[in-house]
C-alpha positions in Angstrom: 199.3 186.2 173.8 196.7 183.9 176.2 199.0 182.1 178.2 196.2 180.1 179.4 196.5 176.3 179.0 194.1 174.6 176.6 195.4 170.7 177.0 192.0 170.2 178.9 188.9 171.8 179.4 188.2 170.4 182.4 190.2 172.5 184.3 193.7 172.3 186.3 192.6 168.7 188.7 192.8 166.7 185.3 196.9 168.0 184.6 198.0 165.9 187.6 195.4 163.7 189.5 198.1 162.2 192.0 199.3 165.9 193.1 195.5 167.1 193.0 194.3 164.4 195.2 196.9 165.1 197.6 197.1 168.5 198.1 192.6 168.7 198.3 193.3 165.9 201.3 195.3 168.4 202.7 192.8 171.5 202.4 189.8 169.0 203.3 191.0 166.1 205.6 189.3 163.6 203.4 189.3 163.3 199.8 185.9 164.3 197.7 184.2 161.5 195.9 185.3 163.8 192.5 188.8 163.5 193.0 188.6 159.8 194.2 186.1 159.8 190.5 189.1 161.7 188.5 192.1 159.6 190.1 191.5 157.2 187.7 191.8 159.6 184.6 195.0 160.4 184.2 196.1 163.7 182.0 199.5 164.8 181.2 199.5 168.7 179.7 202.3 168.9 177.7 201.7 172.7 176.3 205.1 174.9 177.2 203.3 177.3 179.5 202.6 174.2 182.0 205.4 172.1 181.4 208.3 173.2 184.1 211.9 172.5 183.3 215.5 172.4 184.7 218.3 172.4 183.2 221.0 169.4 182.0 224.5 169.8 183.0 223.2 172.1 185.5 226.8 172.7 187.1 228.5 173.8 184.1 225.8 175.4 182.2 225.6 177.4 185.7 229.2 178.2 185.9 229.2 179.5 182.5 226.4 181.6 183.2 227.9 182.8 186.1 230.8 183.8 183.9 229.1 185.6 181.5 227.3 187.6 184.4 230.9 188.6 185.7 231.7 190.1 182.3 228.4 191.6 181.9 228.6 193.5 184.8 232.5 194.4 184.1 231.8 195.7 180.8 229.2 198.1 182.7 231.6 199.3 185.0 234.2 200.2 182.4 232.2 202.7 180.7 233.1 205.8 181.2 229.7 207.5 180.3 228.3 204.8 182.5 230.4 206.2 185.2 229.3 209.8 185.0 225.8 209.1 185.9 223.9 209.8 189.0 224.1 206.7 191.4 220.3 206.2 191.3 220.4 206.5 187.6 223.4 203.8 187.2 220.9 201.7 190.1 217.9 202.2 187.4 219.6 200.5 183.9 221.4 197.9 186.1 217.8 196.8 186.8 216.7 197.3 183.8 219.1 195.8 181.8 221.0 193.4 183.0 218.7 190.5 182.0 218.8 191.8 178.2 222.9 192.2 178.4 223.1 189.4 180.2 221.6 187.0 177.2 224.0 189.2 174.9 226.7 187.9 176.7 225.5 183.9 176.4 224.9 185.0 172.4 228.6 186.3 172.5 230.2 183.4 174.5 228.0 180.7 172.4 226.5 179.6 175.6 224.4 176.6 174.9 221.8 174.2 177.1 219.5 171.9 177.1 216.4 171.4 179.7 214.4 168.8 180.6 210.9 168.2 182.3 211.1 168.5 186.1 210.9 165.1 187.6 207.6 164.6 189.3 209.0 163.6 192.7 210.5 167.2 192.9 207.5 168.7 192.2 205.5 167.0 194.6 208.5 168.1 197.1 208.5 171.5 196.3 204.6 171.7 196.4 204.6 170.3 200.2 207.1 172.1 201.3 206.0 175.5 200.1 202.8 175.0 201.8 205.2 174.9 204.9 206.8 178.0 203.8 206.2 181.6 204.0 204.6 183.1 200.1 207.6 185.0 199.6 210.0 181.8 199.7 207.9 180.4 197.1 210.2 180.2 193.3 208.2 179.7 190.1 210.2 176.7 188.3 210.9 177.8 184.6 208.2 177.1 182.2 209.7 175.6 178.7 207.8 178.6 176.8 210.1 181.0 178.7 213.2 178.7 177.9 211.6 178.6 174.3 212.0 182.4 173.4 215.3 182.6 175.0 216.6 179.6 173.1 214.9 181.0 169.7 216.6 184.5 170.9 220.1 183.0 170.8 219.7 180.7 167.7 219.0 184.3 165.8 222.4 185.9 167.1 224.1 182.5 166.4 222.6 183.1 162.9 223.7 186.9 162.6 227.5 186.1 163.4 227.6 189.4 165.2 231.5 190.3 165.8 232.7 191.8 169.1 232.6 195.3 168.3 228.6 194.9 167.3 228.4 193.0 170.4 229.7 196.6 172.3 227.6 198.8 170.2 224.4 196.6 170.5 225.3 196.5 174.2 225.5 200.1 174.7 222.3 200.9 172.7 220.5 198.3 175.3 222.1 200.0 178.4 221.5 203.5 177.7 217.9 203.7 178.0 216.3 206.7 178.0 212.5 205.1 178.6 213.9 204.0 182.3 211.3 205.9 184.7 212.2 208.4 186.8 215.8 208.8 185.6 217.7 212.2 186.8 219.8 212.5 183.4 217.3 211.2 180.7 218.3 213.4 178.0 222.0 212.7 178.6 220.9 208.3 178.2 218.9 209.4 175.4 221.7 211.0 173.7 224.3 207.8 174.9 222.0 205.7 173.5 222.1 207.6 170.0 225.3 207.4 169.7 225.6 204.2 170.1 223.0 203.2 167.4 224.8 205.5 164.9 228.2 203.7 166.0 226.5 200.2 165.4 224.9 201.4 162.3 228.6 202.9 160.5 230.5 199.7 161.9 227.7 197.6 160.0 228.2 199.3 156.8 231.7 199.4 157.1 231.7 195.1 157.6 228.7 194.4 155.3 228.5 196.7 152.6 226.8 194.9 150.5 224.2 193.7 153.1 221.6 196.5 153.4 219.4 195.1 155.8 221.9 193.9 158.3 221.2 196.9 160.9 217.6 196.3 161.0 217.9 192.9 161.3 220.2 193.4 164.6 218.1 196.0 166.1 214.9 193.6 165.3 216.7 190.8 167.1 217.2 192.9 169.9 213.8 193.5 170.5 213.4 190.1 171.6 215.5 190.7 174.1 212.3 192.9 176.0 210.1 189.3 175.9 212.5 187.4 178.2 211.7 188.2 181.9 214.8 188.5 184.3 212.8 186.1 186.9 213.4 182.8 183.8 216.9 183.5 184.0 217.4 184.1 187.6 215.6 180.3 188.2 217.2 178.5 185.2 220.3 179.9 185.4 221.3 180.8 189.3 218.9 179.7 191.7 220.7 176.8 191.8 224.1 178.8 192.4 222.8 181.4 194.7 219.9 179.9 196.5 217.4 182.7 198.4 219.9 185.3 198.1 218.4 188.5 195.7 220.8 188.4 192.8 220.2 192.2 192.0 221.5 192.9 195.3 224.4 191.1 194.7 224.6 192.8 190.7 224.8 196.0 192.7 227.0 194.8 195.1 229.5 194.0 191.8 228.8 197.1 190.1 229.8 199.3 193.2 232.2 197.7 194.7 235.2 199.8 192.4 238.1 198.9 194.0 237.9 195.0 193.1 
């Protein structure tokens, strides 16, 4: 999919004249008689790749998020298969899927949330400052096409009424990858996995007999879970919680610490 923005074809200095003039005073010293000649042709681009977001109810929406992350990561320790893998292996599918698990939980727990455009103040901030900051402090702000595909995500779960037992299954199948590089006991995940698509599969036909299609629609579903990137939920859901801290570390931190 091009990601690229097509609201103008004049290129990015048209999205936002007021920030543009301002930061190429900055690089220059003076402004250019084609920004002063563009200042007074304001464009707003509204496409979803552009437009940056936030959340409303940030506070609660966060807290329940950080909820569900407990129990995500709780459900992970309490699996016995998960237990009897190598330490780099259990390292490798924490990285790999606690996004996707993590958006089964807010499916699960009916999570819902709204966002809203990014006020333009605090994107002027954030722009000035980060050119006062080292690259690596920079944070994208969430982009609503991100939000987009996780909302549409959730809204097909809603719609597939999935009970708590397909919840475990489906969870299991999206833990135990076997396509995880580098894993010391891939054939074993490969197998883990396996069985938990056949257990999802009989506990499907044993709810919905008459519904044929159900399983494939799940595992369909699922798929979207791949298209979400863990970086959109990190931002919109606990940047504001847990600030520059790296929330794998602190996932691993959780998932090793056994005695709590």
């Amino acid at each position: 999919m091009d990601s690229k923005c097509n609201c103008s074809t004049s290129g990015d200095r048209f999205l936002n004249p007021i920030l543009y003039n301002i930061l190429s005073q900055m690089d220059t010293g003076r402004p250019s008689q084609d920004t002063l000649s563009n200042s007074s042709a304001p464009h707003k681009c509204n496409c979803e790749v552009r437009r940056m977001v936030c959340l409303i109810r940030s506070s609660e929406v966060c807290k329940e998020a950080s909820v569900v992350l407990v129990k995500t990561v709780h459900f992970m320790r309490n699996l016995p298969a998960f237990n009897q893998l190598p330490p780099s292996d259990q390292y490798a599918l924490l990285n790999s899927c606690w996004a996707p698990l993590f958006i089964l939980g807010l499916a699960q727990e009916h999570v819902d949330f709204d966002v809203t455009d990014v006020p333009a103040d605090s994107m002027l901030k954030r722009i000035l400052l980060n050119r006062q900051e080292s690259p690596e402090r920079e944070r994208e702000q969430p982009a609503m096409a991100g939000v987009s595909k996780l909302k549409c995500c959730l809204k097909k779960f809603w719609s597939l009424d999935l009970s708590p037992k397909e919840y475990a299954y489906l969870k299991g199948t999206t833990i135990f990858n076997p396509d995880v590089p580098e894993l010391q006991a891939g054939l074993f995940v490969e197998g883990l996995q396996q069985e938990a698509q056949h257990a999802l599969k009989e506990l499907v036909q044993l709810l919905h007999p008459g519904n044929q299609e159900r399983f494939a629609r799940i595992l369909l579903t699922a798929s979207m879970l791949r298209g979400i990137t863990p970086n959109l939920i990190i931002e919109l859901f606990f940047r504001p919680v847990i600030g520059q801290a790296n929330l794998l570390e602190l996932l691993v931190d959780m998932l090793f610490c056994r005695n709590s």
